[in-house]
C-alpha positions in Angstrom: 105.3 168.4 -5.5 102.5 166.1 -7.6 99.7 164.5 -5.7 98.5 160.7 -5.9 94.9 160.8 -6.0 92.0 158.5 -5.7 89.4 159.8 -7.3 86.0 157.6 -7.7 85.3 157.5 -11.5 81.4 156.8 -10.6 80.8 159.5 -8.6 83.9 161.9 -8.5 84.4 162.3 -5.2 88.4 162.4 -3.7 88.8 159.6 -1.4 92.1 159.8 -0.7 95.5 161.8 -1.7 99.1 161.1 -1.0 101.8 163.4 -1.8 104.3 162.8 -4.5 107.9 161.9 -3.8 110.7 164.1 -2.5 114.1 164.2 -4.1 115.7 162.4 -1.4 113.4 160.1 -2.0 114.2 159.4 -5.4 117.9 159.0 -4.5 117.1 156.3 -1.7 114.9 154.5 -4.7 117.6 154.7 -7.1 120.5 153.5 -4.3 117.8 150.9 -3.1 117.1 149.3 -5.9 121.1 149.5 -7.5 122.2 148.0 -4.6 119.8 145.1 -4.5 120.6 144.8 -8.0 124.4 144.8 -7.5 124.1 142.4 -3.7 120.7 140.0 -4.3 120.3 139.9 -7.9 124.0 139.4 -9.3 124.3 136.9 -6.0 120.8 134.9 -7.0 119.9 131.7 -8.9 116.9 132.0 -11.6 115.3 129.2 -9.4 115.8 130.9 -6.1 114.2 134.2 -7.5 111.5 132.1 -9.6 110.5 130.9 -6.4 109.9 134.3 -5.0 107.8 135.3 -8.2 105.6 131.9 -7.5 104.9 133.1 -4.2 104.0 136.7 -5.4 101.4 135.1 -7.5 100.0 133.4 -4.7 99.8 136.4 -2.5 97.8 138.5 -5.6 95.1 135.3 -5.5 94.7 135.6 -1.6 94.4 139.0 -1.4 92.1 139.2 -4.8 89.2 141.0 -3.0 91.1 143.9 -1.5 93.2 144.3 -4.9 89.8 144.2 -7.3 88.1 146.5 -4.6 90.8 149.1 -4.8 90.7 149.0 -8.7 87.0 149.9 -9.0 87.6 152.9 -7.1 90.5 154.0 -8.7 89.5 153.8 -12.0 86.0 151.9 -12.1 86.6 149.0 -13.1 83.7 146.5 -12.2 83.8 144.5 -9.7 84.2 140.9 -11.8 86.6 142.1 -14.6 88.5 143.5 -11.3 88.5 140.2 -10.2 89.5 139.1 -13.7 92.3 141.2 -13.5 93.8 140.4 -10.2 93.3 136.9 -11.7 95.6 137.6 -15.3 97.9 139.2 -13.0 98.5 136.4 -10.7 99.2 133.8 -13.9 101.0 136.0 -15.4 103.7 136.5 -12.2 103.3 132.4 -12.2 104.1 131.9 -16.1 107.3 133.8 -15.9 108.5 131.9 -12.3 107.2 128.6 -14.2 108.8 128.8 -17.0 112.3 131.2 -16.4 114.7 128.8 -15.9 113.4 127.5 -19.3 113.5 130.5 -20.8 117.0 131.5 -19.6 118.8 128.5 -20.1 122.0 129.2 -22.1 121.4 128.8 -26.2 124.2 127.5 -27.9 124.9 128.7 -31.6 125.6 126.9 -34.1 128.9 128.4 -36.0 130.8 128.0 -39.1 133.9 127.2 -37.2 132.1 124.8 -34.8 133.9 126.6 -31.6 131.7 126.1 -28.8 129.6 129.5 -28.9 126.9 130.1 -26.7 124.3 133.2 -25.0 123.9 133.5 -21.4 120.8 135.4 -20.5 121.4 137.9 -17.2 120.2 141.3 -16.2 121.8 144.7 -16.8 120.4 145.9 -13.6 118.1 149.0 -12.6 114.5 149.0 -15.3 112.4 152.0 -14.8 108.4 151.0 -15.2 106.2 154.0 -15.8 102.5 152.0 -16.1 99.0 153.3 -16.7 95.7 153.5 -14.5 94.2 151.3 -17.6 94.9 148.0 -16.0 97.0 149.0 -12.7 97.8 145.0 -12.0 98.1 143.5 -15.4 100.8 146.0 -16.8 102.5 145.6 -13.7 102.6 142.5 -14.0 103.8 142.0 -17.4 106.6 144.5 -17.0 107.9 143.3 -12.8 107.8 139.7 -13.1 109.7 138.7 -16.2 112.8 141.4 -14.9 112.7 140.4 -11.0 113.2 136.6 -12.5 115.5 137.9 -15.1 117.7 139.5 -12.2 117.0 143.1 -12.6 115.6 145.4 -10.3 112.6 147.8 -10.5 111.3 151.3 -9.8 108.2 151.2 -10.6 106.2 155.1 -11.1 102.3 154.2 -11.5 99.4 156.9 -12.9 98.7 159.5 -10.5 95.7 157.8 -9.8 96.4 154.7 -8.8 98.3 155.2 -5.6 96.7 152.4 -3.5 97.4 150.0 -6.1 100.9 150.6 -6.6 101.2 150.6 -2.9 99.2 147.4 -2.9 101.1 145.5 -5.5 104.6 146.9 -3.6 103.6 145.5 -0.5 102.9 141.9 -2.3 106.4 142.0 -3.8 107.8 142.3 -0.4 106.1 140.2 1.2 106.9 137.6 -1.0 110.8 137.9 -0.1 112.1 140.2 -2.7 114.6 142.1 -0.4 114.9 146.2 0.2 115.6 147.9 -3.6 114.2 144.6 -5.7 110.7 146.5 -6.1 110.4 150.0 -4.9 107.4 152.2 -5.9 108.1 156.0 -6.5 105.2 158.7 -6.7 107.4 160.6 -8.6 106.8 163.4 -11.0 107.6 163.9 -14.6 110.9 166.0 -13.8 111.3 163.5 -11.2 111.1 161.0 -14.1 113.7 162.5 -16.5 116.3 162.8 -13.4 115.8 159.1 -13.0 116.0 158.2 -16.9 119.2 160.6 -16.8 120.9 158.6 -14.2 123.8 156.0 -14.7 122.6 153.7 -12.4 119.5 153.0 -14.5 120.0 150.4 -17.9 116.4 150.8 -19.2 113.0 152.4 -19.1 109.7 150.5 -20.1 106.4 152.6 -20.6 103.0 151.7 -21.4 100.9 154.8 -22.4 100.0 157.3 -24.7 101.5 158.0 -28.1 102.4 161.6 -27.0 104.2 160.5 -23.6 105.4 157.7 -25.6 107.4 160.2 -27.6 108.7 162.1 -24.8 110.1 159.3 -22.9 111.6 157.4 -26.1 113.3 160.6 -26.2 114.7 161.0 -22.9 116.2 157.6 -23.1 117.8 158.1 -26.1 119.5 160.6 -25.0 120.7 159.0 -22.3 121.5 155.9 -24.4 119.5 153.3 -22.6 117.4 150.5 -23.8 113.5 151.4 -23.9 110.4 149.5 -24.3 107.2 151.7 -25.2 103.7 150.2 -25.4 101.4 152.7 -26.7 98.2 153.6 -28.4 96.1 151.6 -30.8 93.2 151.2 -33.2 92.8 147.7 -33.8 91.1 146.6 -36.6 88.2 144.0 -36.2 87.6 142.1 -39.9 84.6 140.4 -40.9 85.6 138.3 -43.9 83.3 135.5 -44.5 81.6 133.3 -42.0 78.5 130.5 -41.7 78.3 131.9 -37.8 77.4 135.7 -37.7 76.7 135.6 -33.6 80.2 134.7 -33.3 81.0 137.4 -35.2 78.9 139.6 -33.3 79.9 138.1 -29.8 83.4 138.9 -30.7 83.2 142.4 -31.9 81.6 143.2 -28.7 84.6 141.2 -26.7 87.0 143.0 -28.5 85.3 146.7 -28.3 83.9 146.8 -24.4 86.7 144.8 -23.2 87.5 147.1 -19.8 84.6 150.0 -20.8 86.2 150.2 -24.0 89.5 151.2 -22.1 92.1 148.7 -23.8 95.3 149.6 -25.9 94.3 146.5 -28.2 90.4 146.8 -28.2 88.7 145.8 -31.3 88.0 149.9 -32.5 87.1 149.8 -36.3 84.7 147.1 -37.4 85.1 146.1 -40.6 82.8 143.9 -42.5 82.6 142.3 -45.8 79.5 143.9 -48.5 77.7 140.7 -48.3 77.5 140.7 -44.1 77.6 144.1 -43.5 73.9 144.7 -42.9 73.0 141.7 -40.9 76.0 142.7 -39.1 75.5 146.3 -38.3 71.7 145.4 -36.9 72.6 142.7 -34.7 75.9 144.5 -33.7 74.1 147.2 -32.9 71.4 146.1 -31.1 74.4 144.1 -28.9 76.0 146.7 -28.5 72.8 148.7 -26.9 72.2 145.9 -24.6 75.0 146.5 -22.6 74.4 147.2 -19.5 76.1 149.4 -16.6 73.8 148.4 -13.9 74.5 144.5 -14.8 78.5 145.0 -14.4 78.6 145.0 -18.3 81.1 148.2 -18.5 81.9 150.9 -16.0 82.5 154.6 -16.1 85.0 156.3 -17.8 88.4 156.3 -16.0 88.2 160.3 -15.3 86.2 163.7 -15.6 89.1 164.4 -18.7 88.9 160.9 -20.1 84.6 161.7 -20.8 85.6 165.6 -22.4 88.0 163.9 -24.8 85.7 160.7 -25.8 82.8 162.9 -26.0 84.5 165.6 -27.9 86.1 163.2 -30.5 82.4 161.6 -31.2 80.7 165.1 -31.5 83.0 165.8 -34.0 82.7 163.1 -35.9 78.5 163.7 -36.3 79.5 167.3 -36.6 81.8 166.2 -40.2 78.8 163.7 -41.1 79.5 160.5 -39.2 76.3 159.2 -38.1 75.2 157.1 -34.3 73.5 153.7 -35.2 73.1 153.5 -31.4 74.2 155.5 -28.3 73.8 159.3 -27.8 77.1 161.0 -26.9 75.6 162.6 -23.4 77.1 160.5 -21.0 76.1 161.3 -17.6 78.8 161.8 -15.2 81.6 160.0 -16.4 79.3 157.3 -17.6 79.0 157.1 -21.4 76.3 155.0 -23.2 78.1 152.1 -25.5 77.8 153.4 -29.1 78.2 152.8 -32.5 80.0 155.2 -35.5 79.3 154.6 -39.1 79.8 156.4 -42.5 82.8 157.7 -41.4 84.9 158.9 -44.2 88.6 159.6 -44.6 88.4 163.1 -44.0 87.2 163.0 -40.8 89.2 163.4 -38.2 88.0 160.0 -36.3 89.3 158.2 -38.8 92.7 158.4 -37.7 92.6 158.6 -33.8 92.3 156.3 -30.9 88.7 156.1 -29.2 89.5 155.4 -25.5 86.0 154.5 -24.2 82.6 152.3 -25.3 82.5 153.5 -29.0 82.8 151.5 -32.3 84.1 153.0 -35.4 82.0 150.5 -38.5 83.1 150.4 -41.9 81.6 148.6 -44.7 84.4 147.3 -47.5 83.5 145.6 -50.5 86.7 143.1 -50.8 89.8 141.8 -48.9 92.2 144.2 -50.1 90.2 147.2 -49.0 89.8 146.0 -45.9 93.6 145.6 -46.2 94.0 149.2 -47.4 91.7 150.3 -44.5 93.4 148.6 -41.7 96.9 149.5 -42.3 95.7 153.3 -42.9 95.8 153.8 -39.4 99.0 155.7 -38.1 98.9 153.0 -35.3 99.8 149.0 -35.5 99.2 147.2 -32.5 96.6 144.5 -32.9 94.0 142.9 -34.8 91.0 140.3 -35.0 90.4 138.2 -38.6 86.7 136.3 -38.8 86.7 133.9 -41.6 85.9 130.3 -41.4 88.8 130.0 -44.4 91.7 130.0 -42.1 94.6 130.3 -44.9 92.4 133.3 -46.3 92.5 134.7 -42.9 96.3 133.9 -42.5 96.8 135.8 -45.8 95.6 138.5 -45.1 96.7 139.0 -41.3 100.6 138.3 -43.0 98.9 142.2 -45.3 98.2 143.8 -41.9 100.2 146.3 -40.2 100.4 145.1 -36.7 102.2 143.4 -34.4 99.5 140.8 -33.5 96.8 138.7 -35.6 94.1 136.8 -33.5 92.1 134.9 -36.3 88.5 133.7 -35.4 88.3 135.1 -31.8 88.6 138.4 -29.6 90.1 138.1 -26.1 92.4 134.8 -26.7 95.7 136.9 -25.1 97.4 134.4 -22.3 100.0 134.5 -19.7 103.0 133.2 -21.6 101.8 135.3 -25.4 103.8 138.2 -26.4 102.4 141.4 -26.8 103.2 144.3 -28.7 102.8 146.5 -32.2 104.6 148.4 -34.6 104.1 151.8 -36.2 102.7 154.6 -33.7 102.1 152.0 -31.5 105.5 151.0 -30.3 107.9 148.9 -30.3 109.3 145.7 -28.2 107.2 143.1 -26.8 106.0 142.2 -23.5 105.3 138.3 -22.5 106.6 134.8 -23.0 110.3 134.5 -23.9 110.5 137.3 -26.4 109.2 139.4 -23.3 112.1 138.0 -20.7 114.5 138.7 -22.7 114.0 142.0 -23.4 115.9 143.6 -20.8 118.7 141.0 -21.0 121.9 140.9 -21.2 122.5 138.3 -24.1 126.1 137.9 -23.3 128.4 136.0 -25.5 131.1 133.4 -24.5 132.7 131.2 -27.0 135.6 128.7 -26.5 138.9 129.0 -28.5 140.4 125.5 -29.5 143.1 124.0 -27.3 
């Protein structure tokens, strides 16, 4: 049986374990929430469950203290970007309530034959959510609120180490008024997790995560033929095209790269900057980059013992193959590692082309837009990206060139409750957020009127 365990990132000591689920309890999750789905859900209005979802959202902001607390010992987040969290969380359980009856209505179609034609959104029923320690509210969040509005019904399997928040955020649900089997939290384990994916009485199966578990629960739903939404990994690319404001630049870059320790799917992680800014750039970046502070609340530690091996391992062979530090020293102490900077890195390296899951900047000096074109879209992964140029249909040019499934032009960090998120490539595919979000576990069920 797996074990749920808190484990403090900042000084690794186990402050609590709780065991993972039995079979039996698997089966009362799956009956639970099939049967809420079949009873409260199917016998619902949008508005009545909307309602529910407003109050959820309230419930997050009243209790933000214990939530952000619980965070920064699971995984170490700080204490304000904890609160930050709890925060994005909360809107985001309030955009969906807000703004589902909108989002649901009926959309009629126009035809050739001009019969009346028209989709109705509804659920399917039972959506598995396996979500990360990354952000152990947010993804929540994005995944439970748009479905319990929707009128579908969730098990939700959180990281192994983020028990109390996944007890935390099932306890909020309830209390809200969902009913028994609307949001039920399983510790289950990863044959636990294929058992549920294999059952009929699940429609769909959303993950955010790695590439590699990614692949191997893309799989498993396939086989079982049921719908599947996977967030994964990323390497966004940060572009420095032309611009009378170099701070902002700078500000940005840094935004986009420490955002949660440098822990973010969509974090800015290659730097790219025009010949003619690149040195003014690299010092003031750098020199930003140093001043970040772990005392000041500026980052935290690394999510885990295994989360520092990889980062550091990754770096060192980098500087091994020739890449060179412009600041930072790849001895992290504990599981807290030094915000750095990576340069002449080459092709051949293996950095190149993987995902650096902590404080660490890849920089990359281009000499025009279609290399920095050719370098972005050379990554195996397609998720985000950030375009500086005060020229914004240059910028809108060349975001239309880039490989990814999102474009932020002038600014880092301008995500919001109601904008969809998601890539392409290794990084995915569907989309979380606003309407395109919603509707991603729906029924889009066609009725259409024959003459009289």
């Amino acid at each position: 049986m797996s074990i749920f365990a808190v484990i403090d990132p900042a000084t690794g000591h186990t402050l609590a374990e709780y065991p993972g689920a039995s079979d039996a309890q698997i089966e009362q999750a799956l009956a639970a929430a099939d049967s809420a789905y079949r009873g409260w859900a199917r016998g619902s209005t949008v508005a009545e469950r909307a309602a529910l979802a407003h109050r959820a959202a309230e419930l997050m902001l009243e209790r933000k203290d214990e939530l952000a607390a619980i965070i920064t010992r699971e995984m170490g987040k700080p204490p304000a970007a904890a609160e930050g969290e709890v925060e994005f969380a909360a809107a985001i359980t309030d955009a969906f309530a807000t703004h589902g009856e909108e989002w649901l209505a009926d959309e009629s179609l126009a035809v050739e034959d001009g019969l009346r034609t028209f989709f109705r959104y509804q659920g399917i029923g039972v959506i598995l959510g396996i979500m990360p320690w990354n952000f152990p509210y947010y993804q929540v969040a994005r995944f439970a609120a748009p479905n319990l509005v929707l009128g579908n019904t969730i098990v939700l399997k959180h990281s192994e180490q983020c028990p109390e928040s996944a007890l935390a955020l099932e306890s909020i649900f309830r209390d809200a008024g969902f009913p028994e089997g609307a949001y039920v939290n399983v510790f289950a384990s990863h044959a636990q997790i294929s058992t549920i994916i294999a059952d009929d009485r699940l429609q769909g199966v959303s993950l955010t995560g790695s590439e590699r578990a990614g692949a191997i629960i893309g799989e498993q739903a396939g086989r079982a033929l049921k719908k599947c939404v996977l967030e994964l990994g990323g390497s966004d690319p940060f572009i420095v095209l032309d611009t009378d404001d170099l701070d902002h630049a700078v500000q940005h870059a840094v935004i986009g790269r420490m955002e949660n320790s440098g822990q973010a799917c969509n974090g800015s992680k290659r730097i790219i900057v025009l010949d003619a800014y690149f040195d003014a750039f690299a010092e003031k970046f750098a020199a930003a980059i140093g001043a970040q502070s772990y005392d000041a609340g500026d980052y935290g530690p690394l999510s885990s013992a295994q989360a520092t091996k990889t980062l550091t391992a990754q770096v060192q062979g980098a500087l091994d193959q020739g890449a060179e530090l412009l600041v930072g020293d790849n001895a992290p102490e504990g599981n807290r590692y030094t915000p750095s900077v990576l340069t002449r890195i080459t092709p051949e390296m293996d950095v190149y082309s993987q995902e650096l899951f902590g404080p660490v900047a890849q920089l990359y000096r281009v000499a025009s837009d279609d290399e920095a074109i050719a370098l972005a879209n050379s990554s195996p992964y397609g998720l985000g990206s950030v375009i500086i140029c005060d020229d914004v249909e240059r910028a809108e040019r060349v975001g239309d060139r880039l490989e990814v499934g999102m474009v932020f032009i002038n600014g880092a960090g301008i995500e919001g409750p109601d904008v969809p998120f998601g890539g392409v490539k290794k990084s995915g595919f569907g989309r979380e957020l606003g309407r395109v979000g919603m509707l991603e576990f729906a029924n889009k069920k066609l009725f259409r009127f024959a003459e009289k």
